[in-house]
Each structure stands twice: as C-alpha cells, then as structure tokens.
N, C-alpha and C positions, 0 to 999 in steps of 0.2 A: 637282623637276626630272624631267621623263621620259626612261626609254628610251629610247633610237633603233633598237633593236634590238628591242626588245617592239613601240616602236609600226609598227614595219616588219612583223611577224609578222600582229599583229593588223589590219593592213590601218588604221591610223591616221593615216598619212602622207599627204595631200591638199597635196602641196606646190603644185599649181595653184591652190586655194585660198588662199594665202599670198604670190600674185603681187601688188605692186602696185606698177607702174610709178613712180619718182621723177622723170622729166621733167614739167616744171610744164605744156607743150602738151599732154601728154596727157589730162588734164579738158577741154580746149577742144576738140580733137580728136572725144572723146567727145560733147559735146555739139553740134558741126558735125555730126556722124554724126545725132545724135535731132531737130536742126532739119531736116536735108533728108529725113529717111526721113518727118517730119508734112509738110513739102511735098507729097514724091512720094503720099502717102495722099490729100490735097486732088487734084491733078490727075491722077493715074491712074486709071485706069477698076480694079474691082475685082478682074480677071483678071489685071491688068497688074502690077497692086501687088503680087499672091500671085507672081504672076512674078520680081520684084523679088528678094521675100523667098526664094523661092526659089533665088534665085541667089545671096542674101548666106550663107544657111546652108550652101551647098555650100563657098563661100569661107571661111568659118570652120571648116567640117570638113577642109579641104585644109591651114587654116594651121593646125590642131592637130593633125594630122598630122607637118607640118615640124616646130613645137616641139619636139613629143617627139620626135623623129629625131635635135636638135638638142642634145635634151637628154643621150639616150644616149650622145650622140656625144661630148658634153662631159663626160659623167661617166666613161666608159673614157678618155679623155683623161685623165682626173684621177687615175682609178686606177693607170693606166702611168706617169703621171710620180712615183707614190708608189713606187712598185716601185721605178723605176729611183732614184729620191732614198734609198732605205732599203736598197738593191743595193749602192752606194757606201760603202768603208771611210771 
C-alpha cells in the first residue's frame, strides 16, 4: 500500500488521472462529441475547423480551471468540517 504522504511529496498524486465519470451517458456523450467534431472536419473549410478547435481547447482550459477551483473549494470544505467534527468533545 502506498503513502499518501510520500506520494504527495514526490509529486505522485495525478488525482485528475483517476477521474472517471460513473454516469453510463457519459461514453455516449463522448462519442456524440467525436461524431460531430468528424462532421464539422468534412464540411468546414480548414481555417474554420482550426477555428472550431480552437474555441473547444479555450473551453476546456476554462473548465479546468473551474474544477480545480471546485476542487479546492471542496477539499478546505473538507478540511474545516474535520476541525470542527475533532473540535467537538
């Protein structure tokens, strides 16, 4: 069994890496996503489609942003309800 403390030290922890969604729509989802982006490759013109792509990777830099905003947010959340749960006689 590993550390959680060593592997937090050593930069081991890739908890993003370890994400995977249990909602059964989200493989469908996904692959809704990879049929219209081979659409928009067929009928976009090649400037249009970098276009495109460009706008989806601003979009997913925005929403990894939020996550980990989310994720802070929720783990000092976590932290304070320990304090205050281990505070209590």
């Amino acid at each position: 069994m590993s550390n959680l403390i060593e592997d937090l030290f050593h930069g081991n922890l890739r908890l993003d890496e370890s994400i995977h969604p249990e909602q059964e729509e989200y493989q469908e989802i996904n692959r809704q996503i990879s049929d219209l982006m081979q659409d928009y490759k067929t009928q976009l013109t090649d400037n249009e489609y970098d276009a495109l792509e460009q706008l989806i990777d601003l979009i997913g830099q925005s929403t990894s942003m939020y996550v980990e905003a989310a994720f802070e947010q929720g783990f000092r959340t976590g932290g304070r309800l320990m304090i205050e749960v281990l505070a209590k006689p």
